[in-house]
N, C-alpha and C positions, 0 to 999 in steps of 0.2 A: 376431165376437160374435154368437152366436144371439137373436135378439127370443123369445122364448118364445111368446107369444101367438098368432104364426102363423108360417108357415116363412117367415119373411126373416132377412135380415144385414143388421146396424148394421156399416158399414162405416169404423173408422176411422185404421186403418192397412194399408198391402201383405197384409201375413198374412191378416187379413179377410179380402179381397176372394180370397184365397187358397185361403182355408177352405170358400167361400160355393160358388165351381167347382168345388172337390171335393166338397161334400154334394149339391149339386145335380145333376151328371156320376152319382152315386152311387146318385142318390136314384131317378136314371132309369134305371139300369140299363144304363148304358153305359160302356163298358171306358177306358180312357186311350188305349190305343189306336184304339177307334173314335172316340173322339173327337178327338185329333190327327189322324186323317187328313180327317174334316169340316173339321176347321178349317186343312186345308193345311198343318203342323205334326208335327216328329217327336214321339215318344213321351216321350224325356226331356227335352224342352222346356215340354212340358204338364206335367211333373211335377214342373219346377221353376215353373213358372206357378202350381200349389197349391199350393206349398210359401212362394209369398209371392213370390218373386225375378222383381220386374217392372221393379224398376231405380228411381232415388231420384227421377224426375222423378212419380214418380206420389204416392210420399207426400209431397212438396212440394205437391202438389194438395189430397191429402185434409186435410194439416193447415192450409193455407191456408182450405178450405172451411169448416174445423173456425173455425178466426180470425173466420171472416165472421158465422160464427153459423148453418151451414147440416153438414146431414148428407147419407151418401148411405147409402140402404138397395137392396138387392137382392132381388130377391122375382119369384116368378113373373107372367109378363108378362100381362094380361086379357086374354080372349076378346073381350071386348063392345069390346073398341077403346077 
């Protein structure tokens, strides 16, 4: 889910977090390929990686954090530290 307000992801299921690596991979202007091999990673591994398919222990987290009352957004990382 895109925040509108600035470029983050509300993050709250696999897909999300899904969506959020490919706009952002996208947004920067690098290939699936370049960026599976930075990340030590074939090519259609990463692209099932944006496609959502990270495996159920992950949305077992996110909807737990959801339970707790706590979210997770994704958004480019500051300069200032």
């Amino acid at each position: 889910m895109v925040i509108a307000k600035r470029d983050e992801y509300k993050v709250s299921v696999q897909e999300d977090l899904g969506a959020a690596v490919r706009h952002f991979r996208t947004q920067s202007k690098v290939s699936q390929t370049t960026a599976a091999e930075w990340e030590g990673v074939s090519q259609p591994y990463l692209s099932l990686l944006e496609s959502g398919k990270f495996g159920s222990s992950l949305n077992h987290a996110l909807r737990l954090l959801r339970l707790l009352g706590y979210e997770v957004i994704v958004r480019r990382e500051s300069l200032n530290g």
